[in-house]
KEKE-3310 file (N, C-alpha, C; in steps of 0.2 Angstrom, whole numbers, plus 5000, padded with zeros to 4 digits):
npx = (5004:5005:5006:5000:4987:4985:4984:4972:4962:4962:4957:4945:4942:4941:4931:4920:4920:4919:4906:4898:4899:4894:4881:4878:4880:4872:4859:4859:4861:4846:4839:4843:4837:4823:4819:4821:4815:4801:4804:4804:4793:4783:4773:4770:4774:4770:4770:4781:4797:4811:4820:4817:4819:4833:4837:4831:4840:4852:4849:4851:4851:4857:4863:4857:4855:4862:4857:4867:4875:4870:4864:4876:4882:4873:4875:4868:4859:4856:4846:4838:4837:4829:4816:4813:4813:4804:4794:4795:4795:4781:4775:4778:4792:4802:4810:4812:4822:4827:4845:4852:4863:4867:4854:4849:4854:4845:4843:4842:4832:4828:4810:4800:4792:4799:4813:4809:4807:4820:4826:4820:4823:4838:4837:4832:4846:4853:4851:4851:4866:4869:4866:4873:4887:4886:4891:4903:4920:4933:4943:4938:4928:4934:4941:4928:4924:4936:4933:4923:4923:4934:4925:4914:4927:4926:4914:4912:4924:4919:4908:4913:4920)
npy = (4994:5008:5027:5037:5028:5023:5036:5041:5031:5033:5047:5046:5036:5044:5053:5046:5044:5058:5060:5051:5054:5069:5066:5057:5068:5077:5070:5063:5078:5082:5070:5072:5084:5081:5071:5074:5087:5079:5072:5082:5086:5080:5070:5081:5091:5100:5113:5116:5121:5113:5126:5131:5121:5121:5133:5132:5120:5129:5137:5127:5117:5121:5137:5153:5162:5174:5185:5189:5181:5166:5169:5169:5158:5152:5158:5170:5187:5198:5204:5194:5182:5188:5187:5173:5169:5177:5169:5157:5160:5164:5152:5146:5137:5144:5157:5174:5185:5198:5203:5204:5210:5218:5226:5229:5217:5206:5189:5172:5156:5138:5133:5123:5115:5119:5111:5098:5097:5098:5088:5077:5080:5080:5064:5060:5065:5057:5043:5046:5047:5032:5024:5028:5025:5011:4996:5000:4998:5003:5011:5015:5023:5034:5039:5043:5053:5061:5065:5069:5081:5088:5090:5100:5112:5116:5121:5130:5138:5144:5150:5159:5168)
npz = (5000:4996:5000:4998:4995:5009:5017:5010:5014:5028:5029:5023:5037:5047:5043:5044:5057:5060:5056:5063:5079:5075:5072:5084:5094:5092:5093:5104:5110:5110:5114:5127:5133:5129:5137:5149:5149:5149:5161:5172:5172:5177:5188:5204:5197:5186:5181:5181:5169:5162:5160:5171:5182:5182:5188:5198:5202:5202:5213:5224:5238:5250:5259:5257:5243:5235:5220:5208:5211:5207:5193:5188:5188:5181:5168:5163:5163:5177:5177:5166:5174:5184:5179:5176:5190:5196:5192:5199:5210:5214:5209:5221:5225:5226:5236:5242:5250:5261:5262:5280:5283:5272:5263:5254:5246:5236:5243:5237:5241:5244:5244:5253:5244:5233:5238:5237:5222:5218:5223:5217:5204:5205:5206:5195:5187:5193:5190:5175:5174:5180:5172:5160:5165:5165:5166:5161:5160:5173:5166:5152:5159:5164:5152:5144:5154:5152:5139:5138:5148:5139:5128:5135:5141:5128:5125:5135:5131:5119:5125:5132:5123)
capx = (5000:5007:5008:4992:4980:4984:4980:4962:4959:4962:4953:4937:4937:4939:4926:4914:4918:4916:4898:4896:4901:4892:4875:4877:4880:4865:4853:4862:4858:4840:4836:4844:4833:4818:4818:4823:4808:4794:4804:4805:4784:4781:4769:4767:4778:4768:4769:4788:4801:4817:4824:4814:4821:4839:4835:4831:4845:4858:4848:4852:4851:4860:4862:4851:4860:4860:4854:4871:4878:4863:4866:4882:4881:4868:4877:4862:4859:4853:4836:4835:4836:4823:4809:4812:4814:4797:4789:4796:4792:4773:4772:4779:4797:4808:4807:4816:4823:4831:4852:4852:4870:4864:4847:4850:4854:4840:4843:4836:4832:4821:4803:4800:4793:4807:4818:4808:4807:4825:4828:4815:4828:4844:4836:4836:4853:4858:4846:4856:4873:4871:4864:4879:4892:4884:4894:4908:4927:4938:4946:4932:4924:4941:4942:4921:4925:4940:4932:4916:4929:4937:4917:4915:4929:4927:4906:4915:4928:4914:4903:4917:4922)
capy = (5000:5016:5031:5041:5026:5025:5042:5040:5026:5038:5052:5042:5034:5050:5058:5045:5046:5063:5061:5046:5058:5073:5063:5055:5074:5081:5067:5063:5084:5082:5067:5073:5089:5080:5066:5080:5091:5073:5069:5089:5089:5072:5070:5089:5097:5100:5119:5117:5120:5114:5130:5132:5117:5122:5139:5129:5116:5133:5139:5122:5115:5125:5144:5157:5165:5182:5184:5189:5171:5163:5172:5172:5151:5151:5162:5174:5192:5197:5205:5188:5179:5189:5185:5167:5168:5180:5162:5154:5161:5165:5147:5142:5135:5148:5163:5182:5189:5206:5201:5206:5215:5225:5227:5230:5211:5198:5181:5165:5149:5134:5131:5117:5114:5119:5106:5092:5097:5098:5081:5074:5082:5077:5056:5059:5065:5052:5037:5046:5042:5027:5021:5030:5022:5004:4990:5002:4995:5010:5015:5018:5027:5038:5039:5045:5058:5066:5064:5074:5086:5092:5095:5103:5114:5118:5127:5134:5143:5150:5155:5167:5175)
capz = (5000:4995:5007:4996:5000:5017:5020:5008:5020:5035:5028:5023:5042:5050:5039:5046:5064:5063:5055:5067:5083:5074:5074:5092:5099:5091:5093:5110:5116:5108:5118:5136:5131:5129:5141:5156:5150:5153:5168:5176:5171:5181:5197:5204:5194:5179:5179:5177:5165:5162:5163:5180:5185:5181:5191:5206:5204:5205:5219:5228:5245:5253:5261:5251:5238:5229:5213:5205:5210:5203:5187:5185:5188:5175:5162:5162:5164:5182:5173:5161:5181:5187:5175:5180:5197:5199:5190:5204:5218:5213:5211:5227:5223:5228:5241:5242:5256:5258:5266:5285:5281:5267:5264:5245:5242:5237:5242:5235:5246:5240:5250:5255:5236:5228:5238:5232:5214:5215:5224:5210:5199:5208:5206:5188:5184:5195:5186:5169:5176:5184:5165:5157:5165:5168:5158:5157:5167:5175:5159:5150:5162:5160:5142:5144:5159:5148:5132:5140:5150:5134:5126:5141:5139:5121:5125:5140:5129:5116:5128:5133:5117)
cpx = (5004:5007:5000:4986:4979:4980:4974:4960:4957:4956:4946:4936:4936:4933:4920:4913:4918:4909:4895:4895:4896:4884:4874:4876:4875:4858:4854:4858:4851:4836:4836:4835:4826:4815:4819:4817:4803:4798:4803:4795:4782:4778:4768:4771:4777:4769:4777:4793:4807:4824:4824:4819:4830:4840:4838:4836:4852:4857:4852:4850:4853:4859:4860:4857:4860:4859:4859:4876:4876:4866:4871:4884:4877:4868:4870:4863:4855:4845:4835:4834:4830:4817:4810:4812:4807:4793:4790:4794:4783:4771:4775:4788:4800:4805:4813:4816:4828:4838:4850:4859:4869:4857:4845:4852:4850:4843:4839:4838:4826:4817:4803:4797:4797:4812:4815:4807:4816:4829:4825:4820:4835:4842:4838:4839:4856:4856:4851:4863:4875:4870:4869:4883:4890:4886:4902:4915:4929:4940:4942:4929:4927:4938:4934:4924:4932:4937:4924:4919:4931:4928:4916:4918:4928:4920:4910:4919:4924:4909:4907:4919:4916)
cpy = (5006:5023:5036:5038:5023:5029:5045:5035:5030:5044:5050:5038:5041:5055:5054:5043:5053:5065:5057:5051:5066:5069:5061:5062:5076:5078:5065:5072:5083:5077:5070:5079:5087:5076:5070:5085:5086:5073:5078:5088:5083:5074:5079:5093:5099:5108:5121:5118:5117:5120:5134:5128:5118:5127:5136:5126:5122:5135:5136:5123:5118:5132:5148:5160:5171:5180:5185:5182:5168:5164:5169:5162:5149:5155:5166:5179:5192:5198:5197:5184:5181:5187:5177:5166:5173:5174:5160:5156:5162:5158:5142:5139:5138:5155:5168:5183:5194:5203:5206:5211:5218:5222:5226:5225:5206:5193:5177:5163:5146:5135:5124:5112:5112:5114:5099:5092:5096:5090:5077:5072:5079:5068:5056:5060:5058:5044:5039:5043:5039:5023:5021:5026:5013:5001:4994:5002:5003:5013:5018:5023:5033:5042:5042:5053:5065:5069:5070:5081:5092:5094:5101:5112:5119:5123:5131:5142:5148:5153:5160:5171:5180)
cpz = (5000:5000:5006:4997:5005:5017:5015:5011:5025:5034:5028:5032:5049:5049:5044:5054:5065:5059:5059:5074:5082:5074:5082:5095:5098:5093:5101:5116:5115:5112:5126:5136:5130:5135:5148:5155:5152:5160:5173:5175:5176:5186:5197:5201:5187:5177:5180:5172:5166:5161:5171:5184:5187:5185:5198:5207:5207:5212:5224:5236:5250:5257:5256:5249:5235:5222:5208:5205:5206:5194:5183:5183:5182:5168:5160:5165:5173:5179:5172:5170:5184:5186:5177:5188:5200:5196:5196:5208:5218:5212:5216:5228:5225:5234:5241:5250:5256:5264:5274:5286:5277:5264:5255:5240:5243:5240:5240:5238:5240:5244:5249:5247:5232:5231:5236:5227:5214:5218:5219:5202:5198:5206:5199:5185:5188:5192:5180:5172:5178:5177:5161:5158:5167:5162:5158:5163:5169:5172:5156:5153:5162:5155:5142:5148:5155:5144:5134:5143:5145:5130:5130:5141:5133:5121:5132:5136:5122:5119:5131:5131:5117)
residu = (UNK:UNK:UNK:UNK:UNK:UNK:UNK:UNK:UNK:UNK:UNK:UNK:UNK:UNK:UNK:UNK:UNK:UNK:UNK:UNK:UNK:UNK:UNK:UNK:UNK:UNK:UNK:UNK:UNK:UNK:UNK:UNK:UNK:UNK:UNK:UNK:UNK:UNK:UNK:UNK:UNK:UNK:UNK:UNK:UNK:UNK:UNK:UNK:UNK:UNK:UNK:UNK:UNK:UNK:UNK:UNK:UNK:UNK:UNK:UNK:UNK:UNK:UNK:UNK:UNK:UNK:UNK:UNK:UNK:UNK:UNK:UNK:UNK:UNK:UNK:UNK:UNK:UNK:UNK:UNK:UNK:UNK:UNK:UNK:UNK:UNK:UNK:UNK:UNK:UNK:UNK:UNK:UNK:UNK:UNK:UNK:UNK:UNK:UNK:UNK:UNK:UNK:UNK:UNK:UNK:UNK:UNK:UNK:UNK:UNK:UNK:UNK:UNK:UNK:UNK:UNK:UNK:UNK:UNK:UNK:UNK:UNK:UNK:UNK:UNK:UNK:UNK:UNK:UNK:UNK:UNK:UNK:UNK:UNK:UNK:UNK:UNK:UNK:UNK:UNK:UNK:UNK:UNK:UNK:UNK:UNK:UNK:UNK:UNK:UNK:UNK:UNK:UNK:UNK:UNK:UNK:UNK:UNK:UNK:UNK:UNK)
# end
C-alpha cells in the first residue's frame, strides 16, 4: 500500500467518525433535552420547565443565595434571572429575602417545594449516570470523563468569546 492510499483510508474513516460523533452529539443533546423536560413535568411538577428546574437546581440546597451568584452560575443576565425567578416564587418553589448585612441584596432559598422538585431532579441525573456508566470497566469510564471534560471545555471557551 502506498503512502496516498493509506491516507484516503484515513481520511474516509475520519470523515465517518466525525459524521458518526456529529449525529450522536446532536441526537444525544436532543434526547437529554427532551427526556429531562417529561421527567421535570412528572407528578406535581407539571407547571415546570426545564429552565425552571435548572434555576432551582443553582439555587440548591444550601444557604440562600444572591441573585448575581445565581446568574452568573447560570450564564444569564441578572434582569433575564429575574423573570424566572418572579415564575418561581409565585408558584411556590423559591422565596426572596432582603440580606440582614445589606438590605440592597435579594437572596434566594428553595421552599420546602422547591427542595423536592430539585431532589426529583437530583434522582434523575443520578438514574442518567448510573445508565451511562453501567457496563463500562475503570478505563472507560476515563476515556468518557475526559472525552466529556474536553466537550466541556470547548462550549465553555465559546461562551466566553
Amino acid at each position: 500500500m502506498d503512502e496516498n492510499s493509506g491516507k484516503k483510508i484515513w481520511e474516509g474513516l475520519a470523515l465517518d467518525i466525525h459524521e458518526t460523533l456529529n449525529d450522536l452529539l446532536v441526537n444525544l443533546f436532543r434526547s437529554i433535552n427532551s427526556i429531562e423536560e417529561k421527567a421535570v413535568r412528572a407528578g406535581e411538577y407539571k407547571d415546570l420547565t426545564t429552565n425552571d428546574m435548572h434555576v432551582i437546581e443553582a439555587v440548591g440546597l444550601g444557604e440562600p443565595k444572591n441573585m448575581t451568584s445565581v446568574a452568573r452560575q447560570q450564564s444569564v443576565t441578572t434582569g433575564t434571572l429575574t423573570i424566572s425567578m418572579n415564575s418561581l416564587v409565585k408558584k411556590g418553589y423559591v422565596k426572596r429575602e432582603r440580606s440582614e448585612e445589606d438590605r440592597r441584596v435579594v437572596l434566594v432559598s428553595l421552599t420546602e417545594k422547591g427542595k423536592r422538585a430539585y431532589g426529583q431532579h437530583k434522582r434523575f441525573h443520578d438514574r442518567l449516570i448510573r445508565e451511562v456508566v453501567d457496563g463500562l470497566n475503570g478505563q472507560e469510564q476515563e476515556i468518557l470523563q475526559r472525552s466529556l471534560s474536553n466537550l466541556m471545555g470547548y462550549f465553555q471557551r465559546l461562551q466566553d468569546k
